[in-house]
C-alpha positions as CSV (number, residue, x, y, z in Angstrom):
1,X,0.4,17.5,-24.2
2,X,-1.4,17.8,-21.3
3,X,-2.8,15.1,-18.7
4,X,-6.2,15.1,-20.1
5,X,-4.0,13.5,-23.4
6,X,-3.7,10.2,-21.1
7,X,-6.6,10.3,-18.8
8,X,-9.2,7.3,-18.0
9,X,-12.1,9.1,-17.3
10,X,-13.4,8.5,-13.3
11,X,-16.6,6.5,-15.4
12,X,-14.5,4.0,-16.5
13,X,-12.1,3.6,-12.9
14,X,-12.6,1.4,-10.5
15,X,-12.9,3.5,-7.0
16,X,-14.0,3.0,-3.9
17,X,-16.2,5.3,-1.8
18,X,-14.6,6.5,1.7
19,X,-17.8,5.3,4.1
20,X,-17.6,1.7,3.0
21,X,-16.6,-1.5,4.6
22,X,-12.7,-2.3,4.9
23,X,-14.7,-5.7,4.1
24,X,-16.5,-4.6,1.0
25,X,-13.6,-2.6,-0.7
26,X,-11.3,-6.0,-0.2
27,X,-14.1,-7.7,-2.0
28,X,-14.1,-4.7,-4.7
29,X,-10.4,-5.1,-5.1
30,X,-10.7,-8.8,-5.5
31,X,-13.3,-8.4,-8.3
32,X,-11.7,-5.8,-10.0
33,X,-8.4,-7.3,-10.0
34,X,-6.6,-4.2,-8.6
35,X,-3.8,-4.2,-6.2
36,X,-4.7,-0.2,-5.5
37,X,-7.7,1.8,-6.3
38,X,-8.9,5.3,-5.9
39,X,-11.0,6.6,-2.9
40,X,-13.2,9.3,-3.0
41,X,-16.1,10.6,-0.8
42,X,-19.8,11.3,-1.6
43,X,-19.0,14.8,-2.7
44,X,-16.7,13.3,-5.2
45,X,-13.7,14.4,-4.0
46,X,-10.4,12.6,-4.1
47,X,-9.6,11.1,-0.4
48,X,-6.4,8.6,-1.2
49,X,-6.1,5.6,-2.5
50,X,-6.4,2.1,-0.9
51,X,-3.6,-0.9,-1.7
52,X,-4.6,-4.7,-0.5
53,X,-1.2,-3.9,1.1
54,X,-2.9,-1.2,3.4
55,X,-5.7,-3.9,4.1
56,X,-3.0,-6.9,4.9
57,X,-0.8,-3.9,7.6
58,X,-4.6,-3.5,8.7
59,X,-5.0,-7.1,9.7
60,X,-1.8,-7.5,10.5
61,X,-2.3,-4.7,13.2
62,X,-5.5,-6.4,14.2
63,X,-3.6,-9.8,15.0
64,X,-0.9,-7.9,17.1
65,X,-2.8,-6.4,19.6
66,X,-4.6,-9.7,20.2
67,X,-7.5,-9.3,18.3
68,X,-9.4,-12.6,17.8
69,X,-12.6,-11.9,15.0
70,X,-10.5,-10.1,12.2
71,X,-13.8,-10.7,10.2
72,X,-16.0,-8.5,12.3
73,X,-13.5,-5.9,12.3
74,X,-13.4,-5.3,8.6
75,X,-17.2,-5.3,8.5
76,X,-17.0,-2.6,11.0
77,X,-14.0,-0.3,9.7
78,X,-14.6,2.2,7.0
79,X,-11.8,2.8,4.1
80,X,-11.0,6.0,5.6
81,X,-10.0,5.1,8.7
82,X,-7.6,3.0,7.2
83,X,-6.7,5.1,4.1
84,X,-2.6,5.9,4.4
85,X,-2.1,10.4,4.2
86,X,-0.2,11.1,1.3
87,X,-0.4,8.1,-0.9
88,X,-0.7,8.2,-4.4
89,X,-1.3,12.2,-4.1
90,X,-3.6,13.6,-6.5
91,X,-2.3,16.1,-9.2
92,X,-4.8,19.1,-11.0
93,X,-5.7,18.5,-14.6
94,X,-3.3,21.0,-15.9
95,X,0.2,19.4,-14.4
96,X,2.8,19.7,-16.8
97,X,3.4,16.6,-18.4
98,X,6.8,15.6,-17.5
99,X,5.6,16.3,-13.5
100,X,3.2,13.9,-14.8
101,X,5.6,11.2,-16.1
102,X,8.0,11.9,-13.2
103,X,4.8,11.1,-10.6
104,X,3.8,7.6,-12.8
105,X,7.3,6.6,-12.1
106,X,6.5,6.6,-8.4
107,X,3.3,5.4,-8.4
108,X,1.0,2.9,-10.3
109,X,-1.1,5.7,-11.5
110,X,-1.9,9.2,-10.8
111,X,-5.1,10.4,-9.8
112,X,-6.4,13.5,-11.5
113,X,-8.6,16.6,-9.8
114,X,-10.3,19.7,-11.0
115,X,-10.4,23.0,-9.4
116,X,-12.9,22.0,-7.0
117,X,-10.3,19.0,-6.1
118,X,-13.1,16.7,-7.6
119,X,-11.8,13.2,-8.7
120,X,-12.2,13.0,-12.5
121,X,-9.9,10.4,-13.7
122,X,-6.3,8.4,-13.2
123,X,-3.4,8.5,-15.9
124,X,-1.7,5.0,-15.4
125,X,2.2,4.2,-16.7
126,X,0.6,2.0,-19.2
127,X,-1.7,4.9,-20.9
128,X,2.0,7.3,-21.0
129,X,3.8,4.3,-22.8
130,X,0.9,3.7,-25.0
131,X,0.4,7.0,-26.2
132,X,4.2,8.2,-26.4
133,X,5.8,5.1,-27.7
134,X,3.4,3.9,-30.3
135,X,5.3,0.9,-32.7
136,X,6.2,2.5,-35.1
């Protein structure tokens, strides 16, 4: 089986766009629920992904360098200029599925791409277990 086998579809993913407040995507992931979500730009393409953990260093790197109005900072700081490189990396449609099941163990979820590098979807852990050990 491939990872189209396990995919949520990018329609039914939570994602946050790349040009949007650091303030407005902490709200988003407070909504949501999510401790990480996908980023992607206006062209649709995959960027990263964004943890509150990534927000909190964020702050935290506000406060040591003496800064005073942490609010107005996050109202001015886009998602990609705090986005980490090379965090839950994206993998093409067509991995093989154990690459697939080896990158879930890593991360929460992995995003999914198409040949343009277009975000179409996540597979999470949850979705692999589901679908591979159904009670029997």
């Amino acid at each position: 089986m491939n990872a189209a086998f396990y995919i949520t579809p990018k329609s039914s993913v939570t994602y946050l766009y790349e040009d949007w407040t650091v303030k407005y995507a902490l709200s988003q992931l407070k909504k949501h629920g999510y401790n990480a979500v996908p980023v992607i730009d206006r062209d649709g393409c995959y960027t990263g992904s964004l943890s509150q953990g990534d927000v909190l260093w964020f702050i935290y790197e506000l406060m040591q360098h003496g800064e005073t109005d942490i609010l107005s900072q996050c109202e001015h700081t886009l998602v990609k200029q705090i986005v980490p490189a090379g965090k839950y990396t994206a993998a093409h449609i067509d991995i093989p599925e154990t690459e697939l099941v080896e990158r879930a163990l890593e991360q929460n979820y992995v995003p999914l791409v198409d040949d343009r590098k277009s975000f179409i979807g996540i597979v999470t852990r949850r979705s692999i277990m589901s679908k591979k050990f159904k009670p029997l």
